[in-house]
MARBA-3410 file (N, C-alpha, C, O; in Angstrom, 1 decimal):
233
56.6,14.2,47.5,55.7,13.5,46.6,54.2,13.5,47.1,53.2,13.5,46.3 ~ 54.2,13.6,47.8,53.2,13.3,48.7,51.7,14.9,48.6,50.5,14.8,48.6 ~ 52.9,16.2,48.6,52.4,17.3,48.7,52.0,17.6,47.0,51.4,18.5,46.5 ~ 52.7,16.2,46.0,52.0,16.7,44.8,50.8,16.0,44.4,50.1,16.4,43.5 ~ 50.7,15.0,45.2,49.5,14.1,45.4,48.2,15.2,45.3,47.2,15.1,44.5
48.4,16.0,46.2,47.4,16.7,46.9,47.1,18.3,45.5,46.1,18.7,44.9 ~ 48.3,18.7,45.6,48.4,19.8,44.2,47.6,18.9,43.1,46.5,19.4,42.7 ~ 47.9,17.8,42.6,47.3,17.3,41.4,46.1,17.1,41.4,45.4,17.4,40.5 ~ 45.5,16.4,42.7,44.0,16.6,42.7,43.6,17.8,42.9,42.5,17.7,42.4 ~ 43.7,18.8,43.3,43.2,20.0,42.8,43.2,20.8,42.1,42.6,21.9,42.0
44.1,20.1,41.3,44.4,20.8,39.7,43.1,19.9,38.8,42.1,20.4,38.2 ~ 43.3,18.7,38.8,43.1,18.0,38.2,41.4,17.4,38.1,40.9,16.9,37.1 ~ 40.6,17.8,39.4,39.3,17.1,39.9,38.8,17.5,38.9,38.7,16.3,38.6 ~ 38.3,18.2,37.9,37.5,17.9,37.2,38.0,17.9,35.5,37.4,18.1,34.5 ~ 39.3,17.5,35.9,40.1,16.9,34.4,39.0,16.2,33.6,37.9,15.9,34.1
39.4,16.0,32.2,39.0,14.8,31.6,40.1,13.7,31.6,41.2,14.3,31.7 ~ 40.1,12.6,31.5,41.1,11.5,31.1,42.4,11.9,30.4,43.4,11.5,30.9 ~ 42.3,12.5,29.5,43.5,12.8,28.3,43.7,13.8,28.9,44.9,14.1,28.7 ~ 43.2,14.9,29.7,44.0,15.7,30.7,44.9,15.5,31.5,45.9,16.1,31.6 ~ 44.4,14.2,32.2,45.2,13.8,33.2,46.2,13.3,32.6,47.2,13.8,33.1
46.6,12.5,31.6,47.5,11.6,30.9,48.2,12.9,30.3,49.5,12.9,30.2 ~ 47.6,13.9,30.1,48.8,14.6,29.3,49.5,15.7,30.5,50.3,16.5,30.2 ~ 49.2,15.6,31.4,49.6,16.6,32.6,50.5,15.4,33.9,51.2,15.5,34.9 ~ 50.2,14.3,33.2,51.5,13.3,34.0,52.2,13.0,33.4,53.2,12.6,33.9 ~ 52.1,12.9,31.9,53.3,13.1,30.8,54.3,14.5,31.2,55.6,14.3,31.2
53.8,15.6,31.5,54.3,16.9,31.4,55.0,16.9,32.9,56.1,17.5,33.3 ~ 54.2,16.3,33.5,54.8,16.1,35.3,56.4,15.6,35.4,57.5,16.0,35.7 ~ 56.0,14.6,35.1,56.8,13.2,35.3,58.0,12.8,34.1,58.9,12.1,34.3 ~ 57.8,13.4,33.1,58.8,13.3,32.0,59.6,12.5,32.0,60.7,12.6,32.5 ~ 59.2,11.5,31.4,59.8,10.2,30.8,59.6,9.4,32.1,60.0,8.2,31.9
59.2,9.6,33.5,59.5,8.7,34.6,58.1,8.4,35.2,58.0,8.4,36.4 ~ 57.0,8.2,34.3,55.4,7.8,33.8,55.4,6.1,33.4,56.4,5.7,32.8 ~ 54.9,5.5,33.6,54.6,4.0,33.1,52.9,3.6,33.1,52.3,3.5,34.1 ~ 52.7,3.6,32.4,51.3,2.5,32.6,51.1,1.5,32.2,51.4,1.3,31.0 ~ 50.5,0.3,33.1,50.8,-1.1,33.0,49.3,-1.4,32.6,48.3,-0.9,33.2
49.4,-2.2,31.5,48.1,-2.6,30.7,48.1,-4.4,31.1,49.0,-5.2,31.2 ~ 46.9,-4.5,31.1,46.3,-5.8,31.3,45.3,-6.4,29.9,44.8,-7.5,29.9 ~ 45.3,-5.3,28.7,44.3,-5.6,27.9,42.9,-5.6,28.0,42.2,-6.3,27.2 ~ 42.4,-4.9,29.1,41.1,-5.2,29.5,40.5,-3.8,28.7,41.3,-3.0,28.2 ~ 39.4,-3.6,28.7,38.6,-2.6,28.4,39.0,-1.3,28.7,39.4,-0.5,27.8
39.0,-0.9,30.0,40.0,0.3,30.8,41.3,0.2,30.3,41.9,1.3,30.1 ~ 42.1,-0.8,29.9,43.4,-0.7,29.7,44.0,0.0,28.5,45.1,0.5,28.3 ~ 42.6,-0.1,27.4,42.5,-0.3,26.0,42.4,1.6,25.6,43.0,2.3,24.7 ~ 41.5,1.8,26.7,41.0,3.2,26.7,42.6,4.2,26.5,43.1,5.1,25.9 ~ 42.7,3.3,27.8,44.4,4.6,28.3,45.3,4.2,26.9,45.8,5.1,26.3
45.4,2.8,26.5,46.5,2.9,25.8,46.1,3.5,24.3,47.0,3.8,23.7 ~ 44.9,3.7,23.7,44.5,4.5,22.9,45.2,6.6,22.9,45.8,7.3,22.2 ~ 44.5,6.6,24.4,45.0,8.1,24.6,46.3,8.0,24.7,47.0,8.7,23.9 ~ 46.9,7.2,25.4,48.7,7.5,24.8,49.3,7.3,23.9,50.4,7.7,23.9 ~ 48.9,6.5,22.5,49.5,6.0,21.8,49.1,7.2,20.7,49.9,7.9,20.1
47.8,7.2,20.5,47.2,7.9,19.3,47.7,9.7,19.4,47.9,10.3,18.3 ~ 47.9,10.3,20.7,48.3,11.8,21.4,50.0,11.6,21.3,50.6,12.7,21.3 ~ 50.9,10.5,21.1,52.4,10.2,21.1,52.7,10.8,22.6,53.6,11.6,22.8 ~ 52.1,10.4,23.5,52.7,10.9,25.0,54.0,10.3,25.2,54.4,9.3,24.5 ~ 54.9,10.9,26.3,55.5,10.0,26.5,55.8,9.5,27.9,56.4,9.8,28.9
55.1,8.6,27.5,54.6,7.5,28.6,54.8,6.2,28.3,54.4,5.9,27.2 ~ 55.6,5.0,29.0,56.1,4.0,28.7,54.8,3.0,29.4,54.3,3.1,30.5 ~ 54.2,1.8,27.9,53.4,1.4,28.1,53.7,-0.3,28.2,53.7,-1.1,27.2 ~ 54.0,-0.5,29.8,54.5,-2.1,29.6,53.0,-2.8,29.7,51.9,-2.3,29.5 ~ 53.4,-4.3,30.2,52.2,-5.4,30.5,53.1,-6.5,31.1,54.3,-6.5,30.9
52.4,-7.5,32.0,52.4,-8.5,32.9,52.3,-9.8,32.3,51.2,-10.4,32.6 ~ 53.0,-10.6,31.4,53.2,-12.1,31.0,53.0,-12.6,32.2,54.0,-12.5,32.9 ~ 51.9,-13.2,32.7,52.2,-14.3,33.8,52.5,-15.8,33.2,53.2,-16.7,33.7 ~ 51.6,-16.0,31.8,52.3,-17.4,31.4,50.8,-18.0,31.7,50.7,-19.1,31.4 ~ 49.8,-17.5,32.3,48.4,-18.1,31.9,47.4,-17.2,31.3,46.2,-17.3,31.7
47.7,-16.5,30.7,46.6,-15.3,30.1,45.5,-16.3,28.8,45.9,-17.4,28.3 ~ 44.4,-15.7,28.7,43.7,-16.2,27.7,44.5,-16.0,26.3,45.4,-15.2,26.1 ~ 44.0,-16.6,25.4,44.5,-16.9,24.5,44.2,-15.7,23.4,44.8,-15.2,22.5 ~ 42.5,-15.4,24.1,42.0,-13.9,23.4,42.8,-12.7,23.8,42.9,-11.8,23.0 ~ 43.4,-12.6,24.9,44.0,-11.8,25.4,45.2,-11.4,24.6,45.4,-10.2,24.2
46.1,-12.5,24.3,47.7,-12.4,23.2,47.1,-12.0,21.9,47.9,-11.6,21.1 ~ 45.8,-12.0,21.6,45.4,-11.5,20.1,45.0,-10.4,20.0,45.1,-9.8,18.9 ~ 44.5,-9.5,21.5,44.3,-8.3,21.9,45.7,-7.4,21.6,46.0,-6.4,20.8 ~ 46.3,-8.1,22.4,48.3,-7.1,22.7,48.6,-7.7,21.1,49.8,-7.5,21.1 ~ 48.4,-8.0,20.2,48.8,-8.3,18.9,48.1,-7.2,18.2,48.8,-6.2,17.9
47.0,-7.2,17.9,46.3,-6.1,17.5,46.7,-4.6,18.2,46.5,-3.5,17.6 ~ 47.1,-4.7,19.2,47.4,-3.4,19.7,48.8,-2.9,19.4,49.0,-1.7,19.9 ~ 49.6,-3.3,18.9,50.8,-3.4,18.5,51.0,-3.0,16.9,51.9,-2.3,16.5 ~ 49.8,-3.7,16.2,50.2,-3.1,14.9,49.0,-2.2,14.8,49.3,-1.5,13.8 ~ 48.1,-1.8,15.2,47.4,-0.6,15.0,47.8,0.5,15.5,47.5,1.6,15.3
48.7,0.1,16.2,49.6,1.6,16.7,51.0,1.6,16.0,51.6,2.6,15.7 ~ 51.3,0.6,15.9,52.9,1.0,15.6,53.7,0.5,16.7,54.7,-0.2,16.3 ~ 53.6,0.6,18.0,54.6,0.7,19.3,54.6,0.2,19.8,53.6,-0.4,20.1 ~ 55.9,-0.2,20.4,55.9,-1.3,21.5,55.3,-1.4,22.7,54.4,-0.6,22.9 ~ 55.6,-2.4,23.6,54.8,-2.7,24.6,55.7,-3.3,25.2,55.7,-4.5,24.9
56.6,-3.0,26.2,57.5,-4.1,27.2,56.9,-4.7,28.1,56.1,-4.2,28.8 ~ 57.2,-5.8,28.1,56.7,-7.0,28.9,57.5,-7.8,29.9,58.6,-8.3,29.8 ~ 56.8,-7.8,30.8,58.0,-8.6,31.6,57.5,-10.1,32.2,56.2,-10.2,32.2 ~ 57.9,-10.7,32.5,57.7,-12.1,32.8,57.9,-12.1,34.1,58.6,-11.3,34.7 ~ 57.2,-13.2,34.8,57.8,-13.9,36.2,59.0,-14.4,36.4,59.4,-14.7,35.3
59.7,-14.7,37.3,61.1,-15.3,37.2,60.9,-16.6,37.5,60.3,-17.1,38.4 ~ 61.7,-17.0,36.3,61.6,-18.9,36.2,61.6,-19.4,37.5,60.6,-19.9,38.0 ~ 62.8,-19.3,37.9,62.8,-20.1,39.1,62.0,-19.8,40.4,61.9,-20.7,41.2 ~ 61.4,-18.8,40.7,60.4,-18.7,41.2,58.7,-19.8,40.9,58.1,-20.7,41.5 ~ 58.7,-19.4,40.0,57.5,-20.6,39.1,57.6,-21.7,39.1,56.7,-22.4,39.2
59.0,-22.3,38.8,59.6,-23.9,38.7,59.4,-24.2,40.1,58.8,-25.3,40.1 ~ 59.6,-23.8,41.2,59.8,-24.1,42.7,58.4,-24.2,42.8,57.9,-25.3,43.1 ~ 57.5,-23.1,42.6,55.9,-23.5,43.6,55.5,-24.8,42.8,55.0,-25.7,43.4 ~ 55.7,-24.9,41.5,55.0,-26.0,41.2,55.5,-27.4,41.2,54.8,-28.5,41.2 ~ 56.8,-27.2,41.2,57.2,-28.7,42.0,56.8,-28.7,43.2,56.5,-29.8,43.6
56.6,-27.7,44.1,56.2,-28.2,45.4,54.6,-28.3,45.5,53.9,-29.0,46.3 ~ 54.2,-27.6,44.4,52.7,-27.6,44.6,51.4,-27.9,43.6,50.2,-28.0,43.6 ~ 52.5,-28.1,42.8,51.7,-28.3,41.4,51.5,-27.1,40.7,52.1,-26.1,41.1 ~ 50.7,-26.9,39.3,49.8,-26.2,38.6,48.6,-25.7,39.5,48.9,-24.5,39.9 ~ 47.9,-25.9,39.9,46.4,-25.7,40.5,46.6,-25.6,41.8,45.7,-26.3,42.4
47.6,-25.0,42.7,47.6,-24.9,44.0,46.6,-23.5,44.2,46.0,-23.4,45.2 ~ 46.5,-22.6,43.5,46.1,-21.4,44.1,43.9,-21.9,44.3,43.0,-21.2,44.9 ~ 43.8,-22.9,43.8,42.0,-23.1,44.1,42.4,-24.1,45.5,41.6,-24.9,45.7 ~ 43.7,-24.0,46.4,43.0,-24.9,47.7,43.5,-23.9,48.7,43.5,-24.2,49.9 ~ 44.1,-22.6,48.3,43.6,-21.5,49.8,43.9,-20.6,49.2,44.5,-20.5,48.1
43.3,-19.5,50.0,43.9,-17.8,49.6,45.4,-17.9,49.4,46.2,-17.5,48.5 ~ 45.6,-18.7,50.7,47.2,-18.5,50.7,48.2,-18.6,49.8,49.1,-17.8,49.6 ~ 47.8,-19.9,49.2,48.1,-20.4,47.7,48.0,-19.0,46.9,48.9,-18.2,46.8 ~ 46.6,-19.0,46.5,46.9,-18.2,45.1,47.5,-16.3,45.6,48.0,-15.5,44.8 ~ 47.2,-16.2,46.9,48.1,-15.0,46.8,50.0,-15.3,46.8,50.8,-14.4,46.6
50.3,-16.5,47.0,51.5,-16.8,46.2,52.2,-16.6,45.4,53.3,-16.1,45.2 ~ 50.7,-17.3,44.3,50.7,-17.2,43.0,50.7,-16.1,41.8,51.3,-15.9,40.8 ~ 49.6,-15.4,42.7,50.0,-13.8,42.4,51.2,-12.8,42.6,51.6,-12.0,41.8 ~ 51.6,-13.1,43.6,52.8,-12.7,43.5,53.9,-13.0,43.4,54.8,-12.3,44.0 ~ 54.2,-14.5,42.4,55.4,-14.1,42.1,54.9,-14.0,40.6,55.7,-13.7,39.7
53.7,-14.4,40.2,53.3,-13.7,38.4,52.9,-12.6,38.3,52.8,-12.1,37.2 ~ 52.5,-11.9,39.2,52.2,-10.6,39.2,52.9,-9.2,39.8,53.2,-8.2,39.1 ~ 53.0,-9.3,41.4,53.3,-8.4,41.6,55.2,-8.1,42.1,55.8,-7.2,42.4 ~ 55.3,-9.1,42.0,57.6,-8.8,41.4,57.5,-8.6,40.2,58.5,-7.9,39.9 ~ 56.9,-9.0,39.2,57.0,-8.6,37.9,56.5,-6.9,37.8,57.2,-6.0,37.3
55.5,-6.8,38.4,55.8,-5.5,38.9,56.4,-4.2,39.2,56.4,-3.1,38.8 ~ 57.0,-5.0,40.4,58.1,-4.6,41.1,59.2,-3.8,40.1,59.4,-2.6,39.9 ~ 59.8,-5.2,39.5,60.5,-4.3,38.3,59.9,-3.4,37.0,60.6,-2.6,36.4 ~ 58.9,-3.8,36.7,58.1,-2.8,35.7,58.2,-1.0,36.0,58.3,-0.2,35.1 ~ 58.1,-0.9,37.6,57.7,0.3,38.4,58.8,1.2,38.9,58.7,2.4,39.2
60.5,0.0,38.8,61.6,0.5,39.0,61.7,1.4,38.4,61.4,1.2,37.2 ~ 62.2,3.0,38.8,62.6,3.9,38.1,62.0,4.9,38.1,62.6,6.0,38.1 ~ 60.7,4.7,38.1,59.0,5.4,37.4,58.8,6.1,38.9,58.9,5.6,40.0 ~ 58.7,7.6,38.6,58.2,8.2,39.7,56.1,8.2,39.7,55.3,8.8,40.4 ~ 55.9,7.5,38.8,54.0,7.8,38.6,54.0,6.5,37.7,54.8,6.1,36.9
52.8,5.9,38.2,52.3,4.7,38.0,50.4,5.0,37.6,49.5,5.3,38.4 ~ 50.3,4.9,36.1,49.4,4.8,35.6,48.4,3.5,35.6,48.9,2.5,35.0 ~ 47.3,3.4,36.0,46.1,2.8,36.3,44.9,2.5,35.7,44.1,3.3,36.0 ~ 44.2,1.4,34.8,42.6,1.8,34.8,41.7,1.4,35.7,40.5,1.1,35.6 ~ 42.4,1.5,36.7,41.3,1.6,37.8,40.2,2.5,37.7,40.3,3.6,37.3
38.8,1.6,38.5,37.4,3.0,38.1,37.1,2.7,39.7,37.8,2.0,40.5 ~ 36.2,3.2,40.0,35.6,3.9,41.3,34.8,2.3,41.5,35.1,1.4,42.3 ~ 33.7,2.6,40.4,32.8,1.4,40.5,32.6,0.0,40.1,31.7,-0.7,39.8 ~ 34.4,-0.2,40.1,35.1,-1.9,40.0,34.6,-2.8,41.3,34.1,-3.9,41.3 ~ 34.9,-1.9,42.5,34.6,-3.3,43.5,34.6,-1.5,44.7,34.8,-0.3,44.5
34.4,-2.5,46.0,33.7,-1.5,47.1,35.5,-0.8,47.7,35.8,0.2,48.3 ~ 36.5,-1.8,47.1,37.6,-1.4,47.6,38.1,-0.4,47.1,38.9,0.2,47.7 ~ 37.7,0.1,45.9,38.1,1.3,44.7,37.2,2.5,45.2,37.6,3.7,45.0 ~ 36.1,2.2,45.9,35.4,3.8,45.8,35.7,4.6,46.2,35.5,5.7,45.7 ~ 36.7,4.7,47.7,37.5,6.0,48.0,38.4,6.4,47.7,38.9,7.1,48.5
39.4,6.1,46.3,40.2,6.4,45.3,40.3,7.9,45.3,39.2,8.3,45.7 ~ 41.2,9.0,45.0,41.6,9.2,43.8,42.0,9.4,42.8,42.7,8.4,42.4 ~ 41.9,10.5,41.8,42.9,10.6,40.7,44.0,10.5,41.0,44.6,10.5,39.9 ~ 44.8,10.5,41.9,46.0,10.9,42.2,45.8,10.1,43.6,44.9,10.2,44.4 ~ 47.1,9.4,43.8,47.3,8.8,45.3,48.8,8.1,46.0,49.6,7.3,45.4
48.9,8.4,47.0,50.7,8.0,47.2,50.5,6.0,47.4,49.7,5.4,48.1 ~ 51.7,5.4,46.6,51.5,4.3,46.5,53.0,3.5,47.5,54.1,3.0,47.1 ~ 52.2,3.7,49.2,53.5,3.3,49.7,54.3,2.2,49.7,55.5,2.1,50.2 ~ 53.3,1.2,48.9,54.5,-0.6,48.5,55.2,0.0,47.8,56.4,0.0,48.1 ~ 55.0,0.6,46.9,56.4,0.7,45.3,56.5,2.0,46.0,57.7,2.1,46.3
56.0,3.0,46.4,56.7,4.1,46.8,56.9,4.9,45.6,58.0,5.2,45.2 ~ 55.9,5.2,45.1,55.7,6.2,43.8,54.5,6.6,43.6,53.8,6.0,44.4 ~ 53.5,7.7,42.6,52.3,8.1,42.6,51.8,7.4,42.0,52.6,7.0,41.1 ~ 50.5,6.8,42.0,49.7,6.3,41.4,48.6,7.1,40.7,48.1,8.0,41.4 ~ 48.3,7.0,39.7,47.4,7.9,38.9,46.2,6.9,37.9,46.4,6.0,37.1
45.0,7.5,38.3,43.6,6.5,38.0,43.2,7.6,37.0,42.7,8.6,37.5 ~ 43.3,7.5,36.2,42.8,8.8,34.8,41.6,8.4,34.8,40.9,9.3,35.1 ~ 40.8,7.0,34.7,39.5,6.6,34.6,38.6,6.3,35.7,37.7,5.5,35.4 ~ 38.7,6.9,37.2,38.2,6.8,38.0,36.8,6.8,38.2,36.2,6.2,39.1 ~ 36.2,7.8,37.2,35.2,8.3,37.1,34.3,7.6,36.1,33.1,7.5,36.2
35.2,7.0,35.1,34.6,6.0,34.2,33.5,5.0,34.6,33.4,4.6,35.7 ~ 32.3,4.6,33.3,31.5,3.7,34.0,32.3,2.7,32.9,33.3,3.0,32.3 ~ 31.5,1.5,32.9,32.1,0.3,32.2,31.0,0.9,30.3,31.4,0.6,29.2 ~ 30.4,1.3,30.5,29.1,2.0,29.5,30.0,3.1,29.1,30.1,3.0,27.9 ~ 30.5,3.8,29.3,31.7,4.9,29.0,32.9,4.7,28.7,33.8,5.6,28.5
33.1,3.5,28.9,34.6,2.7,28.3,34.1,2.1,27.0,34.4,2.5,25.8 ~ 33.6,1.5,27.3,32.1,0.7,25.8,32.4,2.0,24.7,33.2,2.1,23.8 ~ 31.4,2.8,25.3,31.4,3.7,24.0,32.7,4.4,23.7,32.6,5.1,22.7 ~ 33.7,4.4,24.1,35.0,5.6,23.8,35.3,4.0,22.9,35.1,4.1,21.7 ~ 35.8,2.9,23.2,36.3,1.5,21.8,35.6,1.8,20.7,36.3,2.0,19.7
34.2,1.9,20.7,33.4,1.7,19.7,33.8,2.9,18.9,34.2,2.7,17.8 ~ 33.7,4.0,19.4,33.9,5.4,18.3,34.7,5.9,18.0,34.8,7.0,17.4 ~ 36.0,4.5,18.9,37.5,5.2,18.8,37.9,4.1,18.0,39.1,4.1,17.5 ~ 37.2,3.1,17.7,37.9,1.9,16.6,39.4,1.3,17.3,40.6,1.2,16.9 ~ 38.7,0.7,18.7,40.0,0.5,19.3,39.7,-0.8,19.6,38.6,-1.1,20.0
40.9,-2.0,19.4,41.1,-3.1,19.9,40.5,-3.6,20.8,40.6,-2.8,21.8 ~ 39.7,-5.0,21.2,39.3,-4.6,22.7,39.0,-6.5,22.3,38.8,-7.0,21.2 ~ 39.1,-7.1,23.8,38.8,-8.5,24.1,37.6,-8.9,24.2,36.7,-8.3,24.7 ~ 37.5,-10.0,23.5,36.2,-10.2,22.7,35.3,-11.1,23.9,34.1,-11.7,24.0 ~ 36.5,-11.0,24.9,35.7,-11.8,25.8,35.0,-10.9,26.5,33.8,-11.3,26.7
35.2,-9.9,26.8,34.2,-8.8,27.1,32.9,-8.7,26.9,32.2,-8.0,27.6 ~ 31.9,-9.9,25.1,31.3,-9.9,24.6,30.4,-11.1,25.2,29.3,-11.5,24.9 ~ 31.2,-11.7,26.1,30.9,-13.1,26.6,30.5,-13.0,28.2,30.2,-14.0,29.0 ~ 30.7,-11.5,28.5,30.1,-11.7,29.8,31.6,-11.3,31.1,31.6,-11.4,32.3 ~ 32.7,-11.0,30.1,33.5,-11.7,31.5,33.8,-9.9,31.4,33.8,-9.3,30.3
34.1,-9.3,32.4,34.3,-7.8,32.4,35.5,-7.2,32.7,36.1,-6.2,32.3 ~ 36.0,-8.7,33.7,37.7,-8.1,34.9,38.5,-9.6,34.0,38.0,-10.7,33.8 ~ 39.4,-9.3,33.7,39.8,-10.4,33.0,41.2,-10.8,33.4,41.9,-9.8,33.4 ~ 41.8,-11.8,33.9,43.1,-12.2,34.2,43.9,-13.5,33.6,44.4,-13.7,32.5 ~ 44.0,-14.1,34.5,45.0,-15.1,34.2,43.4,-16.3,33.7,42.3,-15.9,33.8
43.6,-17.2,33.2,42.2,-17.9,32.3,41.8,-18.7,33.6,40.6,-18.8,33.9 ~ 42.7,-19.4,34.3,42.2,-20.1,35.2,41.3,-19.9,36.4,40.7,-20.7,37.2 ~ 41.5,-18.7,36.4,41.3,-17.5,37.6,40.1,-16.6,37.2,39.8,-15.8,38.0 ~ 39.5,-16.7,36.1,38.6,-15.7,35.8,37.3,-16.7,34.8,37.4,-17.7,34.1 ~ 36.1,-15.6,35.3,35.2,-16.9,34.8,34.1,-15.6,34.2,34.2,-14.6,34.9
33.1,-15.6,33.1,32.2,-14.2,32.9,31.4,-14.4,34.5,31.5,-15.2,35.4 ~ 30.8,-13.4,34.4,29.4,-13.0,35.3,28.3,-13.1,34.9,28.0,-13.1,33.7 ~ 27.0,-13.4,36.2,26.0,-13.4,35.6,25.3,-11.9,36.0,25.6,-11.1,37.0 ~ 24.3,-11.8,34.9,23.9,-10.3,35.3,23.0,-10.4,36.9,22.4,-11.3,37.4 ~ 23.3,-9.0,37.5,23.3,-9.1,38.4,24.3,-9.0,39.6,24.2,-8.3,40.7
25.5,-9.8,39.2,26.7,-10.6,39.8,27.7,-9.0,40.2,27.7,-8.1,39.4 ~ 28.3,-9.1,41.2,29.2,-8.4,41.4,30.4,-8.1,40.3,30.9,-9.1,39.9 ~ 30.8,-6.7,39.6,31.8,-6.3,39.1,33.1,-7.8,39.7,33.6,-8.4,38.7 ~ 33.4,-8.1,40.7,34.5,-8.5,40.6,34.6,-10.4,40.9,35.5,-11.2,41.3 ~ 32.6,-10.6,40.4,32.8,-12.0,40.8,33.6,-13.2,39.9,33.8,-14.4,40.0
33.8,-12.0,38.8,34.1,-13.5,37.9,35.9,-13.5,38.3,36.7,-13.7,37.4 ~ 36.5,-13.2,39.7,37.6,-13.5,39.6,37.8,-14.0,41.1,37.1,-13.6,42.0 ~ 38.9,-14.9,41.1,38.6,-16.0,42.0,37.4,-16.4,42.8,37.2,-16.4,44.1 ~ 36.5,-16.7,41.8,35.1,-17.1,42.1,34.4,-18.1,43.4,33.4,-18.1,44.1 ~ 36.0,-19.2,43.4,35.7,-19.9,44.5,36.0,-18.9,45.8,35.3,-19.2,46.7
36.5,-18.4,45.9,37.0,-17.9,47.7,35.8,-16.8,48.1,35.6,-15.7,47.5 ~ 35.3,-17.3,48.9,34.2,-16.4,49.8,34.6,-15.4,50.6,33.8,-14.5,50.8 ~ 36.3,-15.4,51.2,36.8,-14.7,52.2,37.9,-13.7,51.8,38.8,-13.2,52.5 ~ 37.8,-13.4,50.4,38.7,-12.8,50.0,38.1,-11.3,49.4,37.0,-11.0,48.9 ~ 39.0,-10.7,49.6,38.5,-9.1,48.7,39.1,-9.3,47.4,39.8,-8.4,47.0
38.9,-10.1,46.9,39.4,-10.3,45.5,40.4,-9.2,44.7,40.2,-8.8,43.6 ~ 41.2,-9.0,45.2,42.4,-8.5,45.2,43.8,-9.3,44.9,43.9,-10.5,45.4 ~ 44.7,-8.8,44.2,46.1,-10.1,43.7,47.2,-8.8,44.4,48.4,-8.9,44.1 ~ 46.8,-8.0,45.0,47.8,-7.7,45.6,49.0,-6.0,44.7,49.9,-5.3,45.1 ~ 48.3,-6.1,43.3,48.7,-5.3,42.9,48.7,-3.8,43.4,49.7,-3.1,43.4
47.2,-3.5,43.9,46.8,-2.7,44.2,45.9,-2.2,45.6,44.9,-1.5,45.7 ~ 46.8,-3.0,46.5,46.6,-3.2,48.3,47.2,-1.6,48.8,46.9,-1.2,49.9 ~ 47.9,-1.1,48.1,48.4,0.0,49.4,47.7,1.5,48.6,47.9,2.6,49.1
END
């Protein structure tokens, strides 16, 4: 897997987006996933797969605190296309345990906490999302946060132990903007309010201009790479 890592980016470096998407469709055949968050970048990819009929299985992450603009987004994106969207949830009892022990709001009194929190609403839900999938689709961009810039399009993902593929790497947030607008594609209206990285509601706050790509997410923690762990390896 590893030696295709390396073939694909040099097939691929100066792909466009829907290149890439249709040459990991063609790769990977049926064992492709890309996990949407609803955000701007998410909206992009699921346009090129939905509108091209790839076949690419396009789940998403219920953690059970998303914005409320967000469930109107995955609503809209469902009947403008036609297609599903599998979803997976956290496991109850996982959730029922931290918060009797810890409450609702444990993840604002340490890292430790909310990397917890993230992972059991995020990245076990995950986990099983990824089962099976030899390539793990992304909108990850370059110029999200300083931890993204030495990315590829293509990269071995040794937690889940499958490829990871960033089709929008190259993307700015101005080049996502314009592909919604002229593609008449669904998109979170909170985007309009300033907030750019969007997650769980409690967890995410807009930006001020100026402000770092990834300040409006866990805003309180000074010592953190603002990271939930999805995308650590």
């Amino acid at each position: 897997m590893k030696e295709l890592v390396s073939k694909l980016n040099n097939e691929l470096k100066e792909a466009s987006a829907l290149e890439v998407l249709k040459k990991v469709a063609d790769e990977f055949k049926g064992k492709a996933v890309f996990t949407t968050s609803f955000g701007i970048e998410d909206q992009v990819i699921t346009d090129m797969i939905f509108a091209n009929d790839l076949p690419i299985n396009v789940v998403t992450l219920d953690t059970g605190r998303l914005f409320e603009e967000t469930y109107k987004v995955f609503n809209r994106t469902i009947e403008k296309y036609g297609k599903s969207i599998q979803t997976y949830f956290p496991k109850h009892e996982a959730v029922e345990s931290m918060l009797e022990k810890k409450g609702p709001l444990s993840f604002y009194l340490s890292v430790e906490n909310r990397k917890e929190c993230c992972n059991i609403r995020k990245v076990e839900p995950l986990g099983r999302a990824l089962a099976g999938n030899d390539c793990w689709i992304t909108g990850l961009r370059a110029s999200q946060s300083a931890n993204r810039e030495g990315l590829e399009k293509f990269v071995w993902d040794g937690g889940f132990k499958l490829i990871k593929s960033n089709p929008l790497l190259d993307w700015s947030l101005d080049d996502c903007r314009t592909y919604v607008k002229e593609n008449n594609v669904p998109y979170n209206v909170l985007h309009d309010k300033g907030f750019v990285s969007i997650g769980c509601a409690p967890c995410t706050r807009a930006i001020q201009p100026g402000e770092d790509f990834r300040a409006g997410r866990w805003w309180w923690e000074s010592n953190s790479k603002k990271e939930c762990g999805l995308h650590k390896h």
